[in-house]
N, C-alpha and C positions, 0 to 999 in steps of 0.2 A: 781531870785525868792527867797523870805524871807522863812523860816521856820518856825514857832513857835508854841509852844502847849500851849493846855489849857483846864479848865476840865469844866462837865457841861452838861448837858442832853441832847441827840441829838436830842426827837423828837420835843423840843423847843428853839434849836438852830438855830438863825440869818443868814443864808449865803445862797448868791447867788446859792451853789451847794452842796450839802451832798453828798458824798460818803460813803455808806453803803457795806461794804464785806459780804456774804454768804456760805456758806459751801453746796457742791450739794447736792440736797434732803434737805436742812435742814427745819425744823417747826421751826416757832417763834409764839408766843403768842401776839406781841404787835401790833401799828398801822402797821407797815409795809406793815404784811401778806395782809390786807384788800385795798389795793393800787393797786393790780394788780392781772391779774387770774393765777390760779398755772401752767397752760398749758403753759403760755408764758416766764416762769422762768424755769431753770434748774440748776441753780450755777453750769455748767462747767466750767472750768479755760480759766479764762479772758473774761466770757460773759460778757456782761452788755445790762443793761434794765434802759431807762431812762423816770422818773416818774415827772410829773408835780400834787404835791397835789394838789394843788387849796383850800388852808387853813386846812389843814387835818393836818400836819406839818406845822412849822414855816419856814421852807427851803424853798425853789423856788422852785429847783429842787434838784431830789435824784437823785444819779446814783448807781441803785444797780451792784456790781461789784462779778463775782464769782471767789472762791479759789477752788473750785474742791474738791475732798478728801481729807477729815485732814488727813489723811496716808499720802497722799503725799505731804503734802507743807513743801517747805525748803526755807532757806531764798531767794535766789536764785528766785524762782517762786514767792515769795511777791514781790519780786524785777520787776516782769514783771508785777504782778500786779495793781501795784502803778502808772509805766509807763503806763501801759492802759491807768488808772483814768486820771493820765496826760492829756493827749493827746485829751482825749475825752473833757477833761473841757477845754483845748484850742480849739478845734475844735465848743464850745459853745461859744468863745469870753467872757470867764466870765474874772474876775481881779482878782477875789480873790475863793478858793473853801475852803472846810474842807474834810479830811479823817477821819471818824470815828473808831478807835479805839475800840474793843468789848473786852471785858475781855476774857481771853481765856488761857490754858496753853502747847498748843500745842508747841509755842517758848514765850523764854523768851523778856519781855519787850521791853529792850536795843532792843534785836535781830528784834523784830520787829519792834521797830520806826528806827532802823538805815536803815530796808530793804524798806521802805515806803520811807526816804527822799534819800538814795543812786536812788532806783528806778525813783525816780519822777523828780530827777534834770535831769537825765540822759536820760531818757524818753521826756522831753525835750529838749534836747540839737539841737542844728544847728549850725552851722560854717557860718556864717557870717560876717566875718574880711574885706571878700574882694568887699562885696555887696555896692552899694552908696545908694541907697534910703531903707532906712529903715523903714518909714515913717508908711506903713501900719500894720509890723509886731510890730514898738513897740506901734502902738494903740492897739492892739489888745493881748498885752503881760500879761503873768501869773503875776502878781506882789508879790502875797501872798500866800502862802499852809498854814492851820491851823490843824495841827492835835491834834483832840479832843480825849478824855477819858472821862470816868466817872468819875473819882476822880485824885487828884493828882498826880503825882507821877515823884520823881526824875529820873527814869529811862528811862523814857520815855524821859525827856529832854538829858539826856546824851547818848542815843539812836541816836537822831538825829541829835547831831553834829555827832558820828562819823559815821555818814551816808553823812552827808555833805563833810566832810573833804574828806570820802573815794572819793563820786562822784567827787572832786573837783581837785583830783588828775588824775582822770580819763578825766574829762575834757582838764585838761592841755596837757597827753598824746594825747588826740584826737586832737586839735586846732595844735601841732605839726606837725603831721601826714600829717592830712589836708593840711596844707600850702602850698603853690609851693615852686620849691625846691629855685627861684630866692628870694626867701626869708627868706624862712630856710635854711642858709647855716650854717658851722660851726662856723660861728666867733657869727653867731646870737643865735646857743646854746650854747655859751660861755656868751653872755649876758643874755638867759633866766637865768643862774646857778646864774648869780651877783643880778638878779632880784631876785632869791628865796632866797639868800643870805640875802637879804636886808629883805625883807619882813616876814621870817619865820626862821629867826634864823639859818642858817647853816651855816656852814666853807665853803668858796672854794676856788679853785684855779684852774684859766685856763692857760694850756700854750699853747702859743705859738710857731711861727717856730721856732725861737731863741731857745728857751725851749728844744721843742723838737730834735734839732738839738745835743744841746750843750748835753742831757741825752744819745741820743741814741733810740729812737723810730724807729727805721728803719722799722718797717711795715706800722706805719702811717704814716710816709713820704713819703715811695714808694707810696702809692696807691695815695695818695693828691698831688703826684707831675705832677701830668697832668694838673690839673686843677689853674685859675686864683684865685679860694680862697682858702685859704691856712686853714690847716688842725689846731685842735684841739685838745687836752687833758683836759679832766674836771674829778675834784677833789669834792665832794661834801659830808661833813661829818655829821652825825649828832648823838652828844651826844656823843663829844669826848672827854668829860672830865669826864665820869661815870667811876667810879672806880667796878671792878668785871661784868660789864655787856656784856655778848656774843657781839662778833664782826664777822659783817654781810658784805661781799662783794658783791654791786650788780653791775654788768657790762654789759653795750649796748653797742649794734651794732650802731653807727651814720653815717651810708652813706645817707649825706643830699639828693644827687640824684646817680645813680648808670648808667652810659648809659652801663658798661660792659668793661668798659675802650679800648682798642684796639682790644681786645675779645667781642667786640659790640654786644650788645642785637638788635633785628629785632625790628622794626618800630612799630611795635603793639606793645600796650598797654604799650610805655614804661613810659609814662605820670604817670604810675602808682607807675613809681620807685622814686619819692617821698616819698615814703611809706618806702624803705630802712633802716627809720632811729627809726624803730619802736618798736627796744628793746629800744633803747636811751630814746626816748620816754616813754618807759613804768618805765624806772627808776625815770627820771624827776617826773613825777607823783605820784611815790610809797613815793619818798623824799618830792615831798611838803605837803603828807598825811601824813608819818609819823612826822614829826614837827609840825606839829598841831595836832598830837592825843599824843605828849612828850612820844612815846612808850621810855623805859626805856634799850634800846638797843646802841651800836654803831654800826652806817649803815653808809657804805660805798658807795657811788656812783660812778662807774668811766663810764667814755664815751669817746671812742675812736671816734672823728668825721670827715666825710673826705667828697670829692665830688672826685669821682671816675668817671675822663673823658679820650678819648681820646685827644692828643694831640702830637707834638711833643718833650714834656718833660715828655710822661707820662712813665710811668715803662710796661715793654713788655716781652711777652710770651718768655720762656729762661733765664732770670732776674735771678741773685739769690741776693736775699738780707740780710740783717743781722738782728733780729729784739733785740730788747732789754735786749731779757733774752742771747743774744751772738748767740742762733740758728740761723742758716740758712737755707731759704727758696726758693726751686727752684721755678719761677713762669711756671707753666704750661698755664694757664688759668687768664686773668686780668678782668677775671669778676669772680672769688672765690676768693674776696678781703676782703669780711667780716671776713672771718676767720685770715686772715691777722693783717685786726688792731684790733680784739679781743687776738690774740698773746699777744701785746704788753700792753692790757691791765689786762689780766691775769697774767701774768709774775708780772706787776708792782701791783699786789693786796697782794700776798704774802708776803710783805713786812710789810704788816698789821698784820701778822700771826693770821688770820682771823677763824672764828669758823666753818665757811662753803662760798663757794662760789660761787652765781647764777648767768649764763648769761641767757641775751636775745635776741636773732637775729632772724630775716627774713633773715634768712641765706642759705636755699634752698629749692628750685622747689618741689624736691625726697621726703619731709616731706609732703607737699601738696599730691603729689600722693597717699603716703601712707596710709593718716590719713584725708586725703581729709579739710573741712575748720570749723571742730566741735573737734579739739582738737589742744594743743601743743604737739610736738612728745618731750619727757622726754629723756637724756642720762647722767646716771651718775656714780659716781664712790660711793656712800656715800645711803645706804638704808635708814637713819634717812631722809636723806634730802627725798627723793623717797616719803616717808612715809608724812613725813609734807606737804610738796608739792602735793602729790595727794589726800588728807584730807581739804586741802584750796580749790585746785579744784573743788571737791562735792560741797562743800558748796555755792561757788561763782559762780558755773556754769562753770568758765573757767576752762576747764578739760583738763589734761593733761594724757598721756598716755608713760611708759614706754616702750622704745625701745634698746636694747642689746649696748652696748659698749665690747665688746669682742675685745683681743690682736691681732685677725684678719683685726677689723678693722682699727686700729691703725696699723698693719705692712702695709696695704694698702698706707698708705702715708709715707712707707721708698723711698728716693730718689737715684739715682745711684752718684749724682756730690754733693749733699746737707746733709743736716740732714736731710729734711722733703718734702715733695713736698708738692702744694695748692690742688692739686686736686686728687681722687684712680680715675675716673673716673665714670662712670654714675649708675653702677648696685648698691646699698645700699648707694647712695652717699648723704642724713643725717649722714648717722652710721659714713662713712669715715671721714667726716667733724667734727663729733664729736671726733674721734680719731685725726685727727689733732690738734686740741682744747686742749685734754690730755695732749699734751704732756710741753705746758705750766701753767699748774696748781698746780706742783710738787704733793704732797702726802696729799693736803689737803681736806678735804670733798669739793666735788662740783658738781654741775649740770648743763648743759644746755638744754636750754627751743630753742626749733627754732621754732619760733610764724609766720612762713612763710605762715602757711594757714589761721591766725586769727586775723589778723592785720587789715586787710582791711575784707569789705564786699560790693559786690554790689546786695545780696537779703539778710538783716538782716533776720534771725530766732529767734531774743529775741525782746521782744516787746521795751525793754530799746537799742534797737541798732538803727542805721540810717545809709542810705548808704554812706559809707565812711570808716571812720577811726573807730575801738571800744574801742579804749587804754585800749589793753589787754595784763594782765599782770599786771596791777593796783592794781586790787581788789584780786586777787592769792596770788602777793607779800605780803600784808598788813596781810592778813588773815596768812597767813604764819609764817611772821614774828611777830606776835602776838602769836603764839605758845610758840615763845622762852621765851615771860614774865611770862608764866601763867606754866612752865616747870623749 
């Protein structure tokens, strides 16, 4: 679907479908009011009332759309809003609608045309990579959004790229996610990075076994030595040649599928562990957003990638292995493997001597319990970061929520035969995994995000979400990382 804006009176505006927002209770003076009875309107958030003038308007049809209280709208809820309008004007079969635009100073310009097209692509979205016949869905496909104003204005057009840009990153994390895993393996996110490479201007570098043999990777080796495709390291920079600009580490979890390795996960639902790879994921995304928005930043991408199988060659409970930074890791458990190859990729981000540095993993069950599937559980060492990070969350909805890193949790993974063990065991066992995590970061600001309950959804609660994957972590990062320009 196209974007584009343009300015111009709406009650004599040309299109198949008008979308009009309202505010609950609100009086208007113009033709609007006279289109429908007051009984049957409320402007609660996210109604809609759909109006056929029959020459009374130039439109076809209206679709009044409500915001609810201007106290409460944040971009966030325009965000759901927009996806409403979506969904409804697909559900009309039109080809082309308009969102009307109302002067208003409740958010700024930018901020609303960016929440209107991030919403509406997103609100749209489907994963259809794997479908054959397509036939009736692209008859019947959105081709155009035109978001009108009454007058000019440049903000509104640069509003809605990075609304684009944002959803579009979000997208890619989603299409990841989704995937099977006999398709998304590591060598195939080794080829998304050369793709975004190509396309949006980043550095990368993938290595290989060879690579990783010949550095020392030993936690991504172990866990990717069971399986027949061989594991990954990605490098993805962007804006490495700005001189003075904050240096950003972001680092994913990439377990393309996770069966639990010899430590086997039970037959249910593991179809789902696909999903494993869904900090990876949220990086990929954050990176082809930011290269198209030129944030004035150096961002770091790293992604440690594996498929974590049984087999006869895979690494086994007892194991102690060496990872990168020379630690050793007793393996208790080969299905707490995430924390394994995020080891090796923390340790190697350091080297960047970086300004702060965020992971993201579907890294455990225990977060899920805690915080159930409406936050990321937050641990870190760094309150600037805590601060930025739960300030993007507000705004973007994906909300994240701080949880204790105390030297408890961390002595929880001393080992008797190692430096470290994978697993304290099941009681606080985020908190422990995050202490694990610690102890490869050395002294620098850093936080981890374990998006284990938000990754996935099988009943969206945002009207912009669909059952599946929500690539989240997206639109958190970006917001985020946008902090550090305007600071």
């Amino acid at each position: 679907m196209d974007i584009v804006t343009t300015s111009g009176d709406y009650l004599t505006y040309d299109t198949p479908l008008l979308v009009y927002s309202m505010w609950q209770d609100e009086a208007t003076s113009d033709h609007i009011t006279t289109l429908f009875e007051a009984e049957d309107w409320s402007g609660e958030f996210k109604t809609t009332l759909l109006i056929y003038p029959r020459g009374t308007l130039t439109t076809r049809r209206l679709l009044l759309i409500g915001l609810g209280q201007r106290a409460e709208l944040t971009p966030d809820r325009l965000c759901e809003v927009a996806a409403t309008a979506a969904q409804k004007a697909q559900e009309l079969k039109v080809a082309k609608y308009s969102f009307y635009v109302k002067p208003d100073s409740t958010l700024s310009t930018v901020v609303y045309a960016q929440a209107i097209a991030e919403g509406s692509i997103l609100g749209l979205y489907s994963f259809l990579a794997h479908k054959t016949d397509l036939t009736t869905l692209n008859q019947h496909a959105i081709r155009t959004l035109t978001i009108l104003a009454s007058q000019t204005d440049e903000q509104l057009e640069r509003g809605v790229r990075i609304g684009e840009s944002i959803a579009r990153g979000v997208t890619l994390a989603r299409d990841l996610v989704n995937g099977p895993g006999n398709h998304i393996t590591p060598a195939k996110l080794g080829e998304t990075a050369h793709e975004l490479e190509q396309a949006f201007n980043l550095d990368v570098t993938v290595m290989g076994l060879d690579e990783l043999r010949a550095q020392g990777f030993g936690g991504i080796l172990a866990v990717g030595q069971g399986s027949s495709q061989p594991p990954r390291f990605i490098v993805m920079e962007h804006g490495a040649t700005l001189k003075d600009a904050p240096t950003i580490c972001l680092v994913g979890k990439g377990i393309t599928f996770d069966t639990g390795g010899i430590s086997i996960k039970p037959a249910e639902n593991m179809d789902a562990m696909k999903s494993d790879m869904g900090g990876a994921a949220a990086v990929f995304g954050t990176m082809r957003a930011i290269s198209t928005l030129k944030l004035p930043l150096h961002v770091v991408g790293l992604v440690s990638a594996a498929e974590n199988m049984p087999s006869s060659t895979a690494y086994k409970p007892g194991d102690i292995i060496t990872t990168l930074s020379g630690k050793t890791v007793e393996v208790l458990n080969t299905d707490a493997e995430g924390r394994i190859v995020l080891a090796d990729a923390l340790f190697y981000a350091q080297r960047y001597n970086p300004d702060a540095i965020i992971d993201l993993a579907t890294l455990t069950g225990a977060v899920v319990v805690a915080l159930g599937h409406h936050a990321m559980g937050m641990m870190s060492n760094s309150d600037d970061l805590v601060q930025r990070l739960t300030q993007a969350g507000d705004l973007t909805g994906e909300r994240v929520w701080r949880m204790p890193l105390w030297d408890e949790y961390k002595k929880l993974m001393d080992s008797d035969v190692a430096d470290v063990k994978n697993t304290g065991g099941r009681p606080g066992g985020a908190l422990s995994a995050a202490g694990f995590l610690s102890h490869f970061v050395g002294d620098y600001p850093w936080t981890h995000l374990d998006i284990a309950g938000v990754a996935m959804t099988d009943q969206p609660v945002k009207a912009y979400q669909q059952k599946g994957a929500t690539g989240a972590g997206v639109r958190l990062l970006v917001e985020a990382l946008h902090t550090w320009t305007t600071t």
